[in-house]
C-alpha positions in Angstrom: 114.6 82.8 86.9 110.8 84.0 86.8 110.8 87.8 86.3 107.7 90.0 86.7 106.2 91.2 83.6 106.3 95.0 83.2 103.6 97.3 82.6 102.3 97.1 79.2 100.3 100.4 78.2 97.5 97.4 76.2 94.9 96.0 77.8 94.9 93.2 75.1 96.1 90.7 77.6 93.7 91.6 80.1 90.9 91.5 77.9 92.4 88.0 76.3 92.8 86.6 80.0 88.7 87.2 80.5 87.7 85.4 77.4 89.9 82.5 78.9 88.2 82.9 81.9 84.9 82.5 80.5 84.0 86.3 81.5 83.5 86.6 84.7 83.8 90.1 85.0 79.9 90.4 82.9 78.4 88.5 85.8 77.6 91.6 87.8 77.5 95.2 87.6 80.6 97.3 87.8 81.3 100.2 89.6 84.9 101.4 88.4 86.4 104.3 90.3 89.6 106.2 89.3 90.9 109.6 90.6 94.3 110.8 92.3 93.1 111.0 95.7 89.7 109.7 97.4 89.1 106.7 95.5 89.5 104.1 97.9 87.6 106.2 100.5 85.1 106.6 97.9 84.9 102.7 97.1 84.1 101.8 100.7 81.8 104.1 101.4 79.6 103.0 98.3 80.2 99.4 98.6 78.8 100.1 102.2 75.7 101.9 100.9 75.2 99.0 98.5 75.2 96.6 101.3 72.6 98.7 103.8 70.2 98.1 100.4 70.5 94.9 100.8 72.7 93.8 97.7 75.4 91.6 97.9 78.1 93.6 97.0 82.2 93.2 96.1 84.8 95.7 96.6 88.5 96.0 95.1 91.2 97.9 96.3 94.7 98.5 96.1 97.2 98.9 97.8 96.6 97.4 100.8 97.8 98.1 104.1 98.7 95.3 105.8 98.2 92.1 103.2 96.3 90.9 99.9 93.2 89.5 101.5 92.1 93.3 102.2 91.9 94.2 98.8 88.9 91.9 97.4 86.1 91.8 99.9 82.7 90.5 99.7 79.8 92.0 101.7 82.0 94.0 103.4 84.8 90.7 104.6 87.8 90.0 103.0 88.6 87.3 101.0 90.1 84.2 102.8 93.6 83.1 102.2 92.7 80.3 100.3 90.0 81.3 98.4 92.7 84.0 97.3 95.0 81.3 96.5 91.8 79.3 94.3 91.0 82.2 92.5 94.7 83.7 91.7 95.5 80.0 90.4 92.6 80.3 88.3 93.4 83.1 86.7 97.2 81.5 86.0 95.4 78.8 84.6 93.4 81.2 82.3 96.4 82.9 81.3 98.3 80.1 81.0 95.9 78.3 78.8 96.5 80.7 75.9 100.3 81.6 76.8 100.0 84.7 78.8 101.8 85.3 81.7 100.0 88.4 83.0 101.5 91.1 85.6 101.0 90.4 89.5 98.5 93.6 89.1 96.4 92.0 86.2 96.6 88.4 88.2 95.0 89.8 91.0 92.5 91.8 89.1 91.3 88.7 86.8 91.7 86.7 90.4 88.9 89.8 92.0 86.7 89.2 88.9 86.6 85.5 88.9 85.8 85.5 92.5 83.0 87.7 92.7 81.6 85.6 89.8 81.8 82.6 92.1 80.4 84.9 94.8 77.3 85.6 92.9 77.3 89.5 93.8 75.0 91.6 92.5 77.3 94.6 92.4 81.4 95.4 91.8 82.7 98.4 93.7 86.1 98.0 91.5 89.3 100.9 92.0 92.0 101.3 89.5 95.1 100.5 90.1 96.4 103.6 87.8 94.9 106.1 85.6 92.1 104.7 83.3 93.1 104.5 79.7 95.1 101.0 80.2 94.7 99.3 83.6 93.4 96.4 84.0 90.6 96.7 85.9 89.4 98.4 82.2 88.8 95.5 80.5 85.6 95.3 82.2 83.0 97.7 81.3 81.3 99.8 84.2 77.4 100.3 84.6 79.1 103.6 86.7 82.2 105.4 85.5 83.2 107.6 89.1 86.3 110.1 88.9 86.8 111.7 92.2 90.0 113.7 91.4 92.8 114.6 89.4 96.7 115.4 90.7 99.9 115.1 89.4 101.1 111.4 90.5 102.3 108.7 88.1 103.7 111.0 85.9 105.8 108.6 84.2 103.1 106.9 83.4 100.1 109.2 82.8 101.5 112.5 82.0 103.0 115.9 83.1 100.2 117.9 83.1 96.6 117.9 84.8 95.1 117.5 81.1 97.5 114.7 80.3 96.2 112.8 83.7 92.6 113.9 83.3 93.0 112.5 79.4 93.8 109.1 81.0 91.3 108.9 83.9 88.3 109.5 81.3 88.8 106.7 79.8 87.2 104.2 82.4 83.6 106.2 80.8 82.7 104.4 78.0 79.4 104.2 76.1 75.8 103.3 78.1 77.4 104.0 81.5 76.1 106.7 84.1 79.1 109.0 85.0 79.6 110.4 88.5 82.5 113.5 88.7 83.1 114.4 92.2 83.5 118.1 93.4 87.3 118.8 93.2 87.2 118.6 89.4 84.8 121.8 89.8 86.5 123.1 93.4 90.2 122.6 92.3 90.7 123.2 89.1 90.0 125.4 86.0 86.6 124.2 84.3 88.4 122.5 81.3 89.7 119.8 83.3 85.7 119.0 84.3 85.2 119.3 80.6 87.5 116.7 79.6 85.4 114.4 81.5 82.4 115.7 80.4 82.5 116.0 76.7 83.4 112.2 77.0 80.7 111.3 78.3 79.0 113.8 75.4 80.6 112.1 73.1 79.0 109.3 74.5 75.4 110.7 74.3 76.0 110.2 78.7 75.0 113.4 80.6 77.4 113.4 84.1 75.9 113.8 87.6 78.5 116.1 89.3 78.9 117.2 92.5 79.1 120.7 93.2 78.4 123.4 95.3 74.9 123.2 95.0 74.3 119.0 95.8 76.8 119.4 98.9 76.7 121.7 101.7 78.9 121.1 104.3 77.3 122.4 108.0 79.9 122.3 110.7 83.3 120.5 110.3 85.9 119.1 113.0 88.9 117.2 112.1 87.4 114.0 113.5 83.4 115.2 112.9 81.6 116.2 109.5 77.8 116.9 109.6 76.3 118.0 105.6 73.6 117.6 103.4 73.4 116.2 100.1 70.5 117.1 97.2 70.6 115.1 94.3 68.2 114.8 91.5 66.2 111.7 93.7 66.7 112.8 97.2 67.7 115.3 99.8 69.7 113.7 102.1 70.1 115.8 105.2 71.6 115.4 109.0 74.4 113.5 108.1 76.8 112.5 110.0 80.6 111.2 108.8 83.3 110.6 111.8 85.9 112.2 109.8 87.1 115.0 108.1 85.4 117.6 105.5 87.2 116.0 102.6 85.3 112.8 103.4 82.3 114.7 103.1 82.9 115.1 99.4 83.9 111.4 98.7 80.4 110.4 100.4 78.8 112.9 98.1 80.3 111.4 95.3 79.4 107.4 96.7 75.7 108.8 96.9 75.9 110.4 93.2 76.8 106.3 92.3 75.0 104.2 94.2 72.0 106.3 92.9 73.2 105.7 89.7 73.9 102.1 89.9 70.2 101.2 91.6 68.8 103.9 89.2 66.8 105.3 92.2 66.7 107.1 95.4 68.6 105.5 98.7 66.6 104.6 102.0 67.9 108.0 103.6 67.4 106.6 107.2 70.1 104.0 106.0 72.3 106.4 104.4 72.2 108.5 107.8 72.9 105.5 109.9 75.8 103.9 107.4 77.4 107.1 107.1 77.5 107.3 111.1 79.3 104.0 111.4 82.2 104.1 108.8 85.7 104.0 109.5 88.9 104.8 106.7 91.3 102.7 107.4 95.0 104.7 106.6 93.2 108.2 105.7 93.3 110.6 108.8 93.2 107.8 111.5 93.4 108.2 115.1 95.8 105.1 116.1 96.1 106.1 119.3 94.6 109.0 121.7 96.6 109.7 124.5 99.2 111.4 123.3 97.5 111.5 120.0 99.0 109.6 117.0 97.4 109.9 114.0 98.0 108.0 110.4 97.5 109.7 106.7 98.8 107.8 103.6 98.7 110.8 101.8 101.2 110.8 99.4 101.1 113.6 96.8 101.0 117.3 97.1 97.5 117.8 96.4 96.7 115.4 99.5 99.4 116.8 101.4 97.9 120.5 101.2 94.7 118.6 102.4 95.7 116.8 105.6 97.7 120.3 106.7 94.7 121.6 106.3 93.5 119.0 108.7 96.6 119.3 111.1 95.7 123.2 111.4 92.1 122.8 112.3 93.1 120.2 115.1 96.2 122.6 116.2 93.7 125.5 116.4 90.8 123.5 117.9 91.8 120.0 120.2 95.6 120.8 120.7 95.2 124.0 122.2 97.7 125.5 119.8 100.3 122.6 119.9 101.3 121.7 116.2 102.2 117.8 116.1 105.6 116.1 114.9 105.3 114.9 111.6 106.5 112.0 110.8 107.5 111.0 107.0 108.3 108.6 104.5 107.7 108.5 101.4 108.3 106.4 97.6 110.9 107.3 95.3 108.6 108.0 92.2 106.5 110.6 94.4 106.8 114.5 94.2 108.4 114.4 97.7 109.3 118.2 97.9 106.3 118.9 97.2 104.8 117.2 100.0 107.1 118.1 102.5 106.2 121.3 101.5 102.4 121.5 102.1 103.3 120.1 105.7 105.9 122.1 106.9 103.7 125.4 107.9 101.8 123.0 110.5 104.8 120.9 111.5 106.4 121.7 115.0 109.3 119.4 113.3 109.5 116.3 111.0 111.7 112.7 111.8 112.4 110.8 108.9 111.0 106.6 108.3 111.6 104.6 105.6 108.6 102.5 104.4 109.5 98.9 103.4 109.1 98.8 100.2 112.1 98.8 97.4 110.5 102.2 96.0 111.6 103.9 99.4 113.3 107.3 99.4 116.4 106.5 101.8 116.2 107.9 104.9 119.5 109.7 104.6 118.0 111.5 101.6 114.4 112.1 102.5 116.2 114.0 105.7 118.3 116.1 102.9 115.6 116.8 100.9 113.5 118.1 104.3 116.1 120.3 105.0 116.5 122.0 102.0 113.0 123.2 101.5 112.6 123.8 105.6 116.0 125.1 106.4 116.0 122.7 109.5 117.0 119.2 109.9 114.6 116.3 111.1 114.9 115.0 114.1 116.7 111.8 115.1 113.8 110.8 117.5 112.4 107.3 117.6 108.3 107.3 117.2 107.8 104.9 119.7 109.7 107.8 122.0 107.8 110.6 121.1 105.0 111.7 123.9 102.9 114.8 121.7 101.1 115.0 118.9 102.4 112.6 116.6 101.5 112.6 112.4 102.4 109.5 110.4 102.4 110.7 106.5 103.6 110.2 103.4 103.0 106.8 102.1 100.3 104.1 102.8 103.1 101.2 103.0 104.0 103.1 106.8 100.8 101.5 107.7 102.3 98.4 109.7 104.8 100.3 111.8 101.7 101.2 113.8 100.9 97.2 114.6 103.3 98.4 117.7 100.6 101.1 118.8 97.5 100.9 120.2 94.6 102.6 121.0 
């Protein structure tokens, strides 16, 4: 019976698997992104800068929503069924060819770098899967090192503290790359978490671009409508325009900082204004349906939590007329789950329980326990497809095909 490798804190077998492969992740540069929250936001928006340039440009994310084929996507489409077949058998046969038998995680990865070497991109907007220091995405070696954000997730794996995460994260910066830190290492925390990042990249003789106070100003903010300004050491980059919320206004800061970095030059600012205007983010803060409104967050930590309440209020105060939505939850068994349930009970009007399809699931029975013990009230027994107000879907990113059933 085949079993599934487990995670191996090496990247030896990663790094082996590419020399079988013949290297395909040095056939382009690489734009690695790690960071609790706001990477994959992050990712999109700069593979989508990358591509208004005019470069051909590859993107890899994880997890994905719905199926596979979303996660490695070249000039801005997903990669076919087949060619995902081709290029995950080609990285067996790389493994295979010097008796490694890598994890799913690492077959996909070397499968993402061999395709964008048969792709001939000119750029690799590539996430990690977790933390920095060992995933496999690290066995290539970024042109741009991006870290948008450090939380408490993965603890099992990363660490208990904000230090011990932020320890991991910095290890994706590694010498002769430009380093991008985005503004909730400055915003969020206390300024030795920033530091760990940046006396890396010291260490490195690499001087970060960060994004603070002073290269982002937000100018008027909606739950579904950001307009800000960003001033960076090429550009000012005024009236923009992001259909979504603030916190999106700091990943596109961020996705500026890097493609700047990566092109080593200023962005068509017309192009950047009109890009900007046109992006969507799939699974973060998205309207699913309008009428009654039905909305879809995967966040699923604490730290993102406290953000999409902070969402849920500005909508309850401004579009819903004082009406707080339904929240509806589900959420893995290796997350802080109290903690989120937590952040979103001041701006609940009342949680139901889901369990996402995924072994990792919290049963339902016990997510509903855990509810009301920090609320004092139990969740309701409602169905979703029943409910007619405000509607929140939360808590985990694999609730993303329950809303096949919904429409717009």
């Amino acid at each position: 019976m085949h079993q599934e490798p487990q995670i191996n804190p090496s990247l030896e077998n990663m790094q082996a698997a590419c020399a079988a492969a013949g290297h395909p992740e040095r056939a382009y540069s690489i734009i690695q992104i790690t960071g609790t929250n706001g990477k994959t936001s992050t990712a999109r928006i700069i593979e989508q800068l990358l591509i208004a340039e005019g470069l051909k440009t590859g993107l890899y994310t994880s997890p994905s929503l719905i199926c596979d084929t979303e996660r490695i996507r070249v000039g801005g489409n997903d990669i076919s069924a087949s060619d995902l077949a081709a290029a995950k058998e080609a990285a067996r046969v790389a493994a295979t060819s010097i008796d490694l038998q890598l994890t799913a995680f690492e077959e996909m990865t070397l499968a993402m770098f061999i395709h964008f070497q048969q792709s001939g991109v000119d750029f690799a907007v590539v996430e990690v899967g977790m933390g920095g220091r060992w995933d496999a995405t690290s066995a290539a070696h970024p042109a741009v090192a991006v870290i948008t954000a450090v939380g408490l997730d993965h603890q099992e794996f990363l660490g208990d503290t904000h230090e011990e995460i932020a320890f991991d994260k910095a290890h994706i910066i590694k010498p002769g790359a430009s380093v991008v830190l985005g503004r909730s290492l400055f915003s969020q925390h206390e300024p030795h978490i920033a530091d760990i990042f940046i006396n890396r990249a010291k260490g490195f003789g690499l001087h970060p671009r960060s994004v603070t106070d002073d290269v982002l100003k937000v100018i008027d903010s909606a739950p579904l409508k950001t307009e800000f300004a960003v001033t960076t050491l090429h550009a000012n980059y005024s009236d923009l325009h992001l259909p979504a919320a603030s916190y999106q206004a700091s990943n596109a800061a961020t996705a500026i900082m890097a493609a700047e970095a990566a092109l080593g030059r200023a962005l068509d600012t017309s192009l950047v204004r009109t890009t900007l205007s046109q992006l969507t983010f799939p699974g973060r803060f998205e309207v699913i349906r309008k009428e009654p409104l039905l909305i879809f967050d995967g966040s699923h930590n604490p730290a993102a939590a406290h953000m999409l309440a902070r969402q849920i209020a500005s909508l309850t105060e401004g579009q819903l007329a004082g009406e707080k939505p339904i929240i509806a939850l589900g959420i893995l068994n290796d997350k802080d789950a109290k903690g989120i349930i937590a952040a979103l009970a001041p701006v609940a009007a009342g949680f139901i329980v889901l369990e996402p399809a995924s072994s990792r699931a919290i049963p339902a029975a016990q997510l509903a326990k855990l509810i009301t013990e920090v609320t004092g009230q139990a969740p309701s027994n409602q169905q979703i497809e029943t409910i007619r107000q405000p509607l929140i879907i939360t808590g985990s990113l694999s609730l993303y095909p329950l809303l096949q059933s919904f429409s717009m």
